[in-house]
C-alpha positions in Angstrom: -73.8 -103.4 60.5 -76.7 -100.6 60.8 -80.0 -100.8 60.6 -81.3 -99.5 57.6 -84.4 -98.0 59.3 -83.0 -95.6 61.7 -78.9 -96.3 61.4 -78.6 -98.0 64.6 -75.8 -100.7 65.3 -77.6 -104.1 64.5 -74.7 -105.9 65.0 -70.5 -106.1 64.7 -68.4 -108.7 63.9 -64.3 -108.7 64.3 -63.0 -110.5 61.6 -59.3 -110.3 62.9 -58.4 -113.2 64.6 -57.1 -111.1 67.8 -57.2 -107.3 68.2 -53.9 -106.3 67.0 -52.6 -103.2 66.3 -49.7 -101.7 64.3 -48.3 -98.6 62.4 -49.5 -97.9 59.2 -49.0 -94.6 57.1 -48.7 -92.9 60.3 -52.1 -94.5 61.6 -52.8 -97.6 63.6 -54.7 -100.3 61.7 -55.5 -103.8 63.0 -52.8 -106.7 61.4 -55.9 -108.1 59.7 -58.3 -105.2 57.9 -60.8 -105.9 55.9 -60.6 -104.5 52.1 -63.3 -102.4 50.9 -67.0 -102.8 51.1 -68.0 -106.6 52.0 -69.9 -108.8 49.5 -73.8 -110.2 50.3 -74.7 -112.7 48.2 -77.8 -115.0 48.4 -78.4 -114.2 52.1 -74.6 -114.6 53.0 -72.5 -111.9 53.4 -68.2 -112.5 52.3 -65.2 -110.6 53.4 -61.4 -111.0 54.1 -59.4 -109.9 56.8 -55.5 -109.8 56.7 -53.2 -108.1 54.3 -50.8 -111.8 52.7 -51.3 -114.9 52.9 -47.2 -115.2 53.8 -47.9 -112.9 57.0 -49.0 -113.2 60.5 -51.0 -116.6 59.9 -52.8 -115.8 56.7 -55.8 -114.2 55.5 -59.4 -115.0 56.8 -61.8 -115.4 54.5 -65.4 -115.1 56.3 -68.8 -115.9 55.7 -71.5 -114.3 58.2 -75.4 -113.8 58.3 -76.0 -110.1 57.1 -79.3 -110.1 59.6 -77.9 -111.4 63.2 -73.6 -111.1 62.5 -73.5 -114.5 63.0 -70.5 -116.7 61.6 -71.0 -119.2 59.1 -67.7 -120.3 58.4 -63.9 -119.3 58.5 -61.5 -120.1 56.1 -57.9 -119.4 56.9 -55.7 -118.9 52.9 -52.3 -119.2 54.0 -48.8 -119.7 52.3 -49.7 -123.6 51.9 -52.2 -125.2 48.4 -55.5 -126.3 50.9 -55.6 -129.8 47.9 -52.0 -130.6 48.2 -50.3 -129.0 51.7 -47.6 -127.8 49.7 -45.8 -124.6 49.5 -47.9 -122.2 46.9 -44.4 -121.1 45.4 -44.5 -124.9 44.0 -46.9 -122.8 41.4 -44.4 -120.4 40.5 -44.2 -120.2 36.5 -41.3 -117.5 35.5 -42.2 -114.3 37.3 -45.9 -115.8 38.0 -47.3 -116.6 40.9 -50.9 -117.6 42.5 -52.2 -114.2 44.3 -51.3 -113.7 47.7 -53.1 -110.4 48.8 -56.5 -109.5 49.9 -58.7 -107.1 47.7 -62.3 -106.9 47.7 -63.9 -109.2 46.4 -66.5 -110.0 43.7 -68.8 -112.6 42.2 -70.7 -113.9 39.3 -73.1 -116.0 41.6 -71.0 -119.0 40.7 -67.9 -118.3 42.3 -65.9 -115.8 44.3 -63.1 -113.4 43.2 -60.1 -112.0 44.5 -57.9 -111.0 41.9 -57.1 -113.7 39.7 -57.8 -116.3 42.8 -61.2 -118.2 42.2 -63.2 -119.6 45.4 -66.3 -121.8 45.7 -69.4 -120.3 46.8 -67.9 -122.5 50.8 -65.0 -120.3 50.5 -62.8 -123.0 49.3 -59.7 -121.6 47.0 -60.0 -123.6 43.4 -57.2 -123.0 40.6 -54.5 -122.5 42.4 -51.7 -122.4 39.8 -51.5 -119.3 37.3 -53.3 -120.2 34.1 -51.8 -119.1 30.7 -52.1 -115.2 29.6 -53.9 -115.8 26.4 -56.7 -118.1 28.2 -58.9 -115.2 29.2 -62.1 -116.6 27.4 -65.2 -118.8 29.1 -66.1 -119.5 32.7 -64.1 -117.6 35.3 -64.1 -114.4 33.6 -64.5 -111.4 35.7 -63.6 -107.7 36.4 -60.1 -107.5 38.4 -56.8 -105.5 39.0 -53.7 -107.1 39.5 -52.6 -104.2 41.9 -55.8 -104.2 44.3 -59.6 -102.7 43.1 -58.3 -99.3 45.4 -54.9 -98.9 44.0 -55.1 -95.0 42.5 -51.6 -94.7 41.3 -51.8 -95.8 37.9 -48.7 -97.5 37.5 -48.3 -97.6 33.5 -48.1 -101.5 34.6 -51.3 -102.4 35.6 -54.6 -102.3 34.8 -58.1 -103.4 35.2 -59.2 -106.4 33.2 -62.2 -108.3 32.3 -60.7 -111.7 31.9 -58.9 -114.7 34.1 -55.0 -114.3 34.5 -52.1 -111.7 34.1 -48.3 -112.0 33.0 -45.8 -110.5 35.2 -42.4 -108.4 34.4 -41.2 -106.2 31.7 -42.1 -109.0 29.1 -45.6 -110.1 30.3 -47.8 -107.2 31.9 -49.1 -106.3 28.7 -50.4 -109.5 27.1 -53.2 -109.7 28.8 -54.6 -105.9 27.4 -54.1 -107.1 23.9 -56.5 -110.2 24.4 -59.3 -108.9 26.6 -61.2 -105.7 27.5 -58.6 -104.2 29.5 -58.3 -100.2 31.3 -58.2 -97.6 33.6 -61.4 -98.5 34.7 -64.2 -100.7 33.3 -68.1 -100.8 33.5 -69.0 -104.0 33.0 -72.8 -105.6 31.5 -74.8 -108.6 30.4 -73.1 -108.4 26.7 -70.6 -105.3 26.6 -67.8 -104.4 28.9 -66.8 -100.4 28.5 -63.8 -98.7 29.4 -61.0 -96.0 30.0 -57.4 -96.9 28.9 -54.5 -96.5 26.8 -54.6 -97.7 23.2 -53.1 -101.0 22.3 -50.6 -99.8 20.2 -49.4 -98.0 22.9 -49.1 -100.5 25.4 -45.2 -101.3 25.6 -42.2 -99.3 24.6 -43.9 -96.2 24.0 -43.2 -93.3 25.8 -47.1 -91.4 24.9 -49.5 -91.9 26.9 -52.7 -92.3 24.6 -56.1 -92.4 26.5 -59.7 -93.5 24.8 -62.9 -94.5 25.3 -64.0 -97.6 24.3 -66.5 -100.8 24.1 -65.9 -104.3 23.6 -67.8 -107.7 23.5 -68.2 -109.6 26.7 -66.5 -112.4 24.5 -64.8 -110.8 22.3 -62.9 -112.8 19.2 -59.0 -113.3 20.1 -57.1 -112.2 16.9 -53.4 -113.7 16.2 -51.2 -112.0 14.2 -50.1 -113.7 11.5 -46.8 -114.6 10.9 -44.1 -112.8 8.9 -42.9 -115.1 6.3 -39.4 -116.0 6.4 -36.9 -116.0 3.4 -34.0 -118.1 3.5 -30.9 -116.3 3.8 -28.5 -117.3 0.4 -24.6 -118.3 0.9 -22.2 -116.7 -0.8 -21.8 -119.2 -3.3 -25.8 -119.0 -3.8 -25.4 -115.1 -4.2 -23.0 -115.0 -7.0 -24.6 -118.0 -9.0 -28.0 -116.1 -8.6 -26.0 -112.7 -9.6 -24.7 -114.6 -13.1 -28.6 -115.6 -13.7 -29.5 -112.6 -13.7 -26.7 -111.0 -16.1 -27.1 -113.8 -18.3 -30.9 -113.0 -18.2 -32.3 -111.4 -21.7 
């Protein structure tokens, strides 16, 4: 941390539980980076160090003083549900798990986000399981990427959203663009959300590409579409009685 009045170190903190190194994209980086820029909230300051909760111990999910460095807490998020002690791929629905990797996180001064994984102001993971697609509405709502806030290789995939879950595989990533703001990239304010993405009709099984700009409603109404009506399918026996009503017909 620098000073702000001449740029000074004020302080530093390692968040990795042990300075270890390894190979990275040609680079060495340290088993446990942090993500991004941190996140200072109410006079504490969040971040997480590791890359999976399945690897090397976890990820460590810190909360320090911004003025002195000093540490607050430690929470280690590891391969095990902190209510039950059970494996988190008891929580595996289909192709859907609880999120695993560490991304930067974000807030709506009620709780913390990292990806579709809500925390407690403490740090304390809460709704572990995945939640259903086309629950995006009310409280938990908030601006995340199923791929990682720094992922820039636009995998026709993913997305940003402005909601509370996502649906895996080639049957489920779109779902959650046709019931909430979803994009490119999103700006996000007290009543609107705005963005840059494909259209909806585009979404799945299209091979263009169709870009636009857009606004949408905070909250915006979830539209059903409404089923096709069904017509029952005749025998043969029903066919050719029907075709003598209608020769005998005036």
């Amino acid at each position: 941390c620098l000073r702000a009045s001449d740029g000074e170190l004020a302080w530093r903190f390692r968040a990795a539980p042990t300075d270890l190194r390894l190979t990275s994209f040609e680079q060495l980086e340290s088993a446990w980076p942090v993500h991004g820029s941190v996140l200072v909230q109410d006079g504490v300051l969040y971040c997480v160090a590791g890359r999976s909760m399945f690897l090397d111990g976890g990820l460590h999910l810190l909360r320090l003083d911004p003025e002195t460095g000093r540490k607050i807490s430690e929470n280690i998020l590891d391969d095990r549900d902190p209510h039950t002690g059970e494996n988190l791929q008891v929580h595996v629905k289909g192709l859907n798990m609880p999120p695993a990797l560490a991304d930067i996180l974000s807030s709506d001064g009620k709780y913390l986000y990292m990806r579709t994984q809500r925390f407690d102001l403490n740090g304390i993971r809460r709704y572990i399981a995945p939640t259903d697609v086309t629950d995006q509405l009310g409280e938990g709502r908030h601006l995340f990427c199923s791929t990682g806030m720094l992922d820039d290789t636009w995998f026709h995939r993913s997305y940003w959203i402005f909601g509370k879950s996502i649906a895996s595989g080639a049957g489920g990533w779109s779902k959650a663009g046709r019931v909430t703001p979803a994009g490119r990239l999103l700006v996000v304010d007290d009543s609107n959300v705005y963005g840059y993405g494909r259209k909806l009709e585009y979404y799945k099984w299209t091979t263009p590409m169709e870009y636009h700009l857009f606004a949408s409603d905070r909250e915006p109404e979830i539209v059903k579409r409404a089923a096709k009506k069904r017509t029952a399918k005749l025998t043969p026996r029903q066919q050719r009685q029907q075709k003598k009503r209608q020769r005998a017909a005036p």
